[in-house]
PAKEBA-854423 format. One record per residue (C-alpha): residue in three letters; x, y, z. Coordinates in steps of 0.5 Angstrom, whole numbers, plus 500, padded with zeros to 3 digits. Example, Ala and Ser with C-alpha at 12.3 -4.5 7.8 and 13.67 -1.06 7.14 Angstrom:
Ala525491516Ser527498514
//
This chain:
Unk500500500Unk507504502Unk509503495Unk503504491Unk503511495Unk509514493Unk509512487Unk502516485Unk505522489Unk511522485Unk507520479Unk503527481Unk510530482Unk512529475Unk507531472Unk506537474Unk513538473Unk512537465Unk507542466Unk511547469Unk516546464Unk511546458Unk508554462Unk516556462Unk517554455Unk511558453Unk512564457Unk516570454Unk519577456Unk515580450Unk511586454Unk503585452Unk498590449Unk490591449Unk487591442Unk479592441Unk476585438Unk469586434Unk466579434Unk461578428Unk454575429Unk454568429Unk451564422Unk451557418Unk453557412Unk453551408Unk461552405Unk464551411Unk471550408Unk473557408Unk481559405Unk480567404Unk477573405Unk477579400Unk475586400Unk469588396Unk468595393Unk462597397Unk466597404Unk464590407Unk467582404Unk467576401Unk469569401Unk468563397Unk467556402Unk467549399Unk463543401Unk465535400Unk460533396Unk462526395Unk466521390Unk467522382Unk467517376Unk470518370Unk466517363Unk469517357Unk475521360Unk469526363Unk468527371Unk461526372Unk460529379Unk465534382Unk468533389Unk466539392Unk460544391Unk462552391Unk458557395Unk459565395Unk459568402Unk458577402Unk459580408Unk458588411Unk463592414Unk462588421Unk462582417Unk456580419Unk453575415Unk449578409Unk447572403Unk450565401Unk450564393Unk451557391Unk457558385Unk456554379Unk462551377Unk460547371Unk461549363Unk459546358Unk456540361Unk463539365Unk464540372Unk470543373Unk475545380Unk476551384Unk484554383Unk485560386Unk483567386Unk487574383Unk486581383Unk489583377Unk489591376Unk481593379Unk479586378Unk478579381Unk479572377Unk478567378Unk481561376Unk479553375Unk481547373Unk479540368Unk482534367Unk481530362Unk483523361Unk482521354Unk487526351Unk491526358Unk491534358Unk489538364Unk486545363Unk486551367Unk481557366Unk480564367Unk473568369Unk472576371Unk468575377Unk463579381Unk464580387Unk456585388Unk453579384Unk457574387Unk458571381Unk462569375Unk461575370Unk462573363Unk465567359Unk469562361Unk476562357Unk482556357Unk488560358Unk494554359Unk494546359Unk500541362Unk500533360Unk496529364Unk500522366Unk497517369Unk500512375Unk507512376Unk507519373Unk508526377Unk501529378Unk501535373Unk499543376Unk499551375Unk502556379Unk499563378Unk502569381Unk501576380Unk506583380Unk506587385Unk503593382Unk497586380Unk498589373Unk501582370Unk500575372Unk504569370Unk502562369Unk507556370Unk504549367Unk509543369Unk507537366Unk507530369Unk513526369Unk515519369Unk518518376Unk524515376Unk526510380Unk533509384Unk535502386Unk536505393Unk540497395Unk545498389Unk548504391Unk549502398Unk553496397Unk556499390Unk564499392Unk564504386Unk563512388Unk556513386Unk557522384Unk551525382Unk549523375Unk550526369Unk554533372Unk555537366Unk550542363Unk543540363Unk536543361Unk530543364Unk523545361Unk516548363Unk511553360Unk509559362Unk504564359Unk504572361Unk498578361Unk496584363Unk491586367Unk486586361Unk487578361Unk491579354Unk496574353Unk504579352Unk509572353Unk509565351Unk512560352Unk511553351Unk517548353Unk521553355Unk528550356Unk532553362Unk540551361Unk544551368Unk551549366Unk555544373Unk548541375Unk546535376Unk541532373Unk535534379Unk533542380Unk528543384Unk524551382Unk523554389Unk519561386Unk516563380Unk515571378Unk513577375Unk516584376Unk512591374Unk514591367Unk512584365Unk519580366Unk518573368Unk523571374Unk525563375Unk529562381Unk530554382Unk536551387Unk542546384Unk544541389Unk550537387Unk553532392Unk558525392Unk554519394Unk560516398Unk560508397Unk561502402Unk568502402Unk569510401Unk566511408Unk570505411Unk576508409Unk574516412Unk570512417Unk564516417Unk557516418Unk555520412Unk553518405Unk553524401Unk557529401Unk554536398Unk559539394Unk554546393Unk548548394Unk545554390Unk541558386Unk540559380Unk536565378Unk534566371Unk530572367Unk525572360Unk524579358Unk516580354Unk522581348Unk525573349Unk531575352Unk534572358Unk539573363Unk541568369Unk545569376Unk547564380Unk548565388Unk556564390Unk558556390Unk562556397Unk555558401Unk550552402Unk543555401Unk538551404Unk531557402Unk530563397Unk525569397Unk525574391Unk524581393Unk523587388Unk524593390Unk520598386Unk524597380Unk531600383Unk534593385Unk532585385Unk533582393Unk534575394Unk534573402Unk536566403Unk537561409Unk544558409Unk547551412Unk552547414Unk552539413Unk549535418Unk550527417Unk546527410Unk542533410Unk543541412Unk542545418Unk540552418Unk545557422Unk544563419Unk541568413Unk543572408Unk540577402Unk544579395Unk542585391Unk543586385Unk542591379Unk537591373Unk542587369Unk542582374Unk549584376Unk551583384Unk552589387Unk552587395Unk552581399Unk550581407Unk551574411Unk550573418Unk550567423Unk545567428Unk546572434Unk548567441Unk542571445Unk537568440Unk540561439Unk540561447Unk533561447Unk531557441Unk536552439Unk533547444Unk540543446Unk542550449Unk534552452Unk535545455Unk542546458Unk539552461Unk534550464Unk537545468Unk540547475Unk543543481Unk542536481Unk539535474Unk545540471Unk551535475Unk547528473Unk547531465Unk555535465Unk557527468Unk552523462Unk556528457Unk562527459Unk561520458Unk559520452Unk564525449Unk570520451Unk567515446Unk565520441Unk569520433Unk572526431Unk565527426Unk560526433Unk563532435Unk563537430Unk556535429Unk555536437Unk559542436Unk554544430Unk547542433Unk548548438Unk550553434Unk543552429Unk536553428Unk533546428Unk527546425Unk527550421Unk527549414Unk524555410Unk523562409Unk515563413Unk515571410Unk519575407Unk518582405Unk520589403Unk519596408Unk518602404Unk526603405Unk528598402Unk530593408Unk528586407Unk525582413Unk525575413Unk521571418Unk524563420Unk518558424Unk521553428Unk516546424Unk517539425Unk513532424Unk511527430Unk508520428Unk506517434Unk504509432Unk500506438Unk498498438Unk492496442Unk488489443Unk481487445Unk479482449Unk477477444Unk485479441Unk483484435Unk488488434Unk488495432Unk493500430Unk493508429Unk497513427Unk497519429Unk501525426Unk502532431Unk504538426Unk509542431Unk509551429Unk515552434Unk520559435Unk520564431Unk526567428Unk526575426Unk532578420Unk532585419Unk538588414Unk539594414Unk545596410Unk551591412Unk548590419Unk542585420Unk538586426Unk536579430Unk530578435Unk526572437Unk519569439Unk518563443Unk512559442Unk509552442Unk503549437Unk501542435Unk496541431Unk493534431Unk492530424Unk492536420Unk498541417Unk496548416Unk496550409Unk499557411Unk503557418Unk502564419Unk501571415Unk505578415Unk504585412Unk510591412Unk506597415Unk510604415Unk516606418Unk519601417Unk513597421Unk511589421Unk505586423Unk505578424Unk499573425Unk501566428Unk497560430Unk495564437Unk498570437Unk499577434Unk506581434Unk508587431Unk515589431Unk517597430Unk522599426Unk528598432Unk525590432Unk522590439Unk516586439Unk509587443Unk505582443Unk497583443Unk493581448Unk487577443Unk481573447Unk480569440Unk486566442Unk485562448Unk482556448Unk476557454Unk474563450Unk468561447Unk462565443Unk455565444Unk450560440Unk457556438Unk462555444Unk468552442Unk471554436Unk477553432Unk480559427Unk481557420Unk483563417Unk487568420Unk489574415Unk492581415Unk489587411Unk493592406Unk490597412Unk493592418Unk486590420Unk487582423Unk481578421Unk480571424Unk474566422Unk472563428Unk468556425Unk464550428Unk462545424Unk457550419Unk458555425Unk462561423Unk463568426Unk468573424Unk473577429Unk476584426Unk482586431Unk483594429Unk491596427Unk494598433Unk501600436
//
C-alpha cells in the first residue's frame, strides 16, 4: 500500500513537473498590449470550408466555401460528378453574414474545380480547372468575377493546358502569380513526368563512387504564359528549355514570378552532391552517405521580347530556401536561408540576402550566423542546457562526458553543429520589403511527430493508429538594413493533430518600417528597432467561446492592406468573424 502511494505521489510530481516546463517553455518577456475585438453574428453556412476572405468594393467582404459532395466517375474521359459543391458568401463591413449564393462550376455539361482567385488590375478572376482523360490534358481556365453579384460575369476562356500521365506519373499542376503592381500575372504549366525509380540497395553496397548522374550542363523545360491586367496574352512559351551548366540532373523550382514590367522570373535550386559508396566510407570511416559539393540557386529572366538572362548564387555557401523580392524596379533581392551538412542533409545556421542590379549583376551580398541571444532561447540543446540546475545539470554534465569520450571526430563536429543552428527550421515563412527597401525575413521552427499505437480487445482483435502531431515552433526574425542584419526571436508552441496548416501564418510590411504578424495563436508587431508586443487576443484562447457556438476552431487568419487582422471562427456549418483593428 506504501508502495502504491509513493508511486502515485511521484507520478502526480512528475506530471506537474512536465506542465511547469511546457508553461515555461511557452512563456515570453514580450510586453503584451490590448486591442479591440469585434466579433461577427453567428450564422450557418453551407460551405463551411473557407480559405480566404476578400474586399468588396461596397466596404463589406466575401468569401468563397467548399462543400464535399462525395466520390466522381469517369466516362469517356469526363467527370460526372464534381468532389466539391462551391458557394458565395457576402458579408457587410461588420462582416455579418448578408447572403450565400450556390457558385456553379459547370461549363459545357462538364463539371469543373476551383484553382485560385486573383485580382488582376481593378478585377478579381477566377481560375478553374479540368482534366480530361482520354486526351491525357489538364486544362486551366480563367473567368472575371463579380463580387456584387456573387457570380461568374461572362464566358468562361481556356488559357493553359499540361499533359496529364497516369499511374507512375507525377501529377500535372499550375502555378498563377500576379506582380505586385496586380498589373500582369503568370501562369506556370508542369507536366507529369515519369517517376524515376533509384535502385536504393545497388548503390548501398556498389563498392563504386556513385556522384550525382549526369553532372555536366543540363535542360529543364516548363510552359508559361504572361498577361496583362486586361487578360491579353504578352508572352508564350511552351517547353520553355532553361539551361544551368555544372548541374546535376535534379532542379527543384522554389518560385515562380513576374515584375511590373512583364519579365518572367524562375528561381530554382541546384543541388550537386557525392554519394559515397560502402568502401569509400570504411576508408574515412564516416557515417555520411553523401557529401554536398553545393547547393545554390539559379535565377533566371524572360523579358516579354525573349530575351533571357541568368544569375547564379556564389558556390561555397550552402543554400537551403530562397525568396524573390522586387524593390519598385531599383533593384531585385534575393533572401535566403543558409546551412551547414549534418550527416546526409543540411541545418540552418543563418541568413543572407543578395541585391542585384537591373542587369542582374551583384551588387551587394550580406550574410549573417544567428546571433547567441537567439540561438540561447530557440536552439532546443541550448534551452535544455539552460534550463537544467542543481542536481539534473550534474547527472546531464556526467552523462555528456561519458558520451564524448566514446565519440568520433565526426560525432563531435555534428554536436558542436547542433548547438549553433535552428533545428527545424527549413524555409522561409514570409519575407517582405518596407517602404525603404530593407528585407524582412521571417523563419518558424516546423517539425512532424508520428505516433503509431497498437491495442487489443478481448477477443485479441487488434487495431492499429496513426497519428500525426504538426509541430509550429520558435519563430526567428531578420531585418537587413545596409550591412547590418538586426535579429529577434519569439517562442511558442503549437500542435496541430491530424491536420497540416496550408498556411502557418501571415505578415504584411506597414509604414515606417513596421510589421505585423499573424500566427497560429498570436499577433505580433515589430516596430522599426525590431521590438516585439504581443497582443492580447481573447479568439486565441481555448476557454473562449462565442454565444450560440461555444467552442470554436480559426481557420482563416489574414491580415488586410490596411492592417486590420480577421479571424474565422467555425463550428461544423457555424461561422463567426472576428476583426481586430491596427494597433501600436
Amino acid at each position: 500500500m506504501k508502495k502504491r502511494l509513493l508511486l502515485i505521489s511521484m507520478l502526480c510530481l512528475l506530471i506537474s513537473s512536465l506542465t511547469m516546463a511546457q508553461r515555461n517553455r511557452d512563456k515570453s518577456n514580450v510586453p503584451k498590449v490590448k486591442v479591440k475585438e469585434t466579433i461577427s453574428k453567428v450564422s450557418k453556412t453551407v460551405g463551411s470550408s473557407l480559405s480566404d476572405v476578400y474586399p468588396s468594393a461596397s466596404g463589406g467582404y466575401w468569401s468563397i466555401g467548399a462543400k464535399y459532395l462525395g466520390g466522381r466517375f469517369v466516362l469517356y474521359g469526363i467527370r460526372g460528378k464534381s468532389r466539391n459543391g462551391y458557394f458565395v458568401q457576402s458579408y457587410d463591413e461588420n462582416l455579418n453574414l448578408i447572403e450565400e449564393k450556390p457558385l456553379s462550376l459547370k461549363v459545357g455539361g462538364k463539371f469543373l474545380d476551383l484553382h485560385s482567385i486573383k485580382k488582376v488590375g481593378r478585377e478579381f478572376y477566377i481560375f478553374l480547372t479540368f482534366e480530361n482523360d482520354v486526351k491525357k490534358k489538364k486544362y486551366l481556365f480563367y473567368a472575371l468575377f463579380d463580387p456584387a453579384e456573387l457570380k461568374i460575369d461572362g464566358d468562361v476562356f481556356k488559357m493553359a493546358e499540361a499533359k496529364l500521365g497516369g499511374k507512375g506519373y507525377t501529377y500535372p499542376s499550375f502555378d498563377v502569380q500576379e506582380s505586385k503592381d496586380k498589373k500582369f500575372l503568370v501562369v506556370f504549366g508542369k507536366d507529369s513526368k515519369k517517376v524515376k525509380r533509384t535502385r536504393f540497395f545497388n548503390q548501398l553496397f556498389s563498392r563504386k563512387s556513385a556522384n550525382s548522374s549526369g553532372i555536366g550542363t543540363h535542360q529543364f523545360k516548363f510552359s508559361f504564359w504572361v498577361f496583362d491586367n486586361k487578360m491579353k496574352t504578352i508572352n508564350y512559351q511552351k517547353n520553355y528549355k532553361m539551361e544551368i551548366e555544372n548541374s546535376s540532373d535534379k532542379f527543384y523550382v522554389r518560385d515562380y514570378s513576374v515584375d511590373e514590367s512583364g519579365a518572367v522570373y524562375i528561381l530554382g535550386k541546384n543541388v550537386v552532391v557525392d554519394n559515397l559508396s560502402a568502401l569509400e566510407r570504411r576508408k574515412k570511416k564516416s557515417k555520411v552517405w553523401k557529401e554536398y559539393e553545393k547547393s545554390a540557386f539559379v535565377l533566371e529572366r524572360v523579358m516579354p521580347d525573349g530575351t533571357k538572362d541568368q544569375y547564379v548564387t556564389p558556390e561555397d555557401i550552402l543554400y537551403i530556401d530562397m525568396a524573390i523580392l522586387f524593390n519598385q524596379g531599383k533593384d531585385l533581392q534575393l533572401v535566403g536561408i543558409t546551412g551547414e551538412q549534418y550527416f546526409n542533409g543540411l541545418l540552418c545556421t543563418g541568413v543572407s540576402r543578395l541585391i542585384l542590379d537591373n542587369e542582374l549583376y551583384e551588387i551587394n551580398e550580406n550574410s549573417s550566423k544567428f546571433d547567441d541571444e537567439v540561438l540561447e532561447n530557440v536552439n532546443d540543446v541550448q534551452a535544455y542546457e539552460k534550463s537544467l540546475k542543481g542536481r539534473r545539470k550534474k547527472k546531464y554534465d556526467k552523462k555528456k562526458e561519458r558520451k564524448e569520450k566514446r565519440m568520433t571526430e565526426e560525432d563531435k563536429k555534428y554536436a558542436e553543429l547542433r548547438k549553433r543552428a535552428a533545428l527545424n527550421v527549413k524555409s522561409i515563412e514570409y519575407a517582405g520589403l518596407d517602404e525603404n527597401g530593407d528585407a524582412t525575413v521571417v523563419l518558424e521552427e516546423q517539425y512532424l511527430r508520428v505516433v503509431t499505437t497498437t491495442t487489443r480487445d478481448a477477443n485479441g482483435n487488434t487495431t492499429t493508429t496513426t497519428t500525426y502531431y504538426y509541430h509550429y515552433e520558435d519563430l526567428i526574425f531578420c531585418k537587413f538594413i545596409d550591412d547590418e542584419v538586426m535579429q529577434n526571436f519569439f517562442k511558442k508552441s503549437y500542435v496541430s493533430v491530424n491536420y497540416e496548416l496550408p498556411k502557418s501564418l501571415d505578415a504584411r510590411a506597414l509604414s515606417e518600417g513596421d510589421l505585423e504578424i499573424v500566427t497560429q495563436q498570436e499577433i505580433l508587431f515589430a516596430d522599426e528597432d525590431f521590438k516585439l508586443r504581443a497582443a492580447e487576443v481573447k479568439a486565441f484562447e481555448r476557454k473562449n467561446k462565442i454565444a450560440e457556438m461555444g467552442r470554436y476552431h480559426i481557420s482563416v487568419r489574414k491580415i488586410t492592406e490596411d492592417g486590420q487582422i480577421l479571424l474565422a471562427a467555425q463550428r461544423k456549418k457555424k461561422l463567426a468573424w472576428i476583426k481586430i483593428n491596427p494597433w501600436k
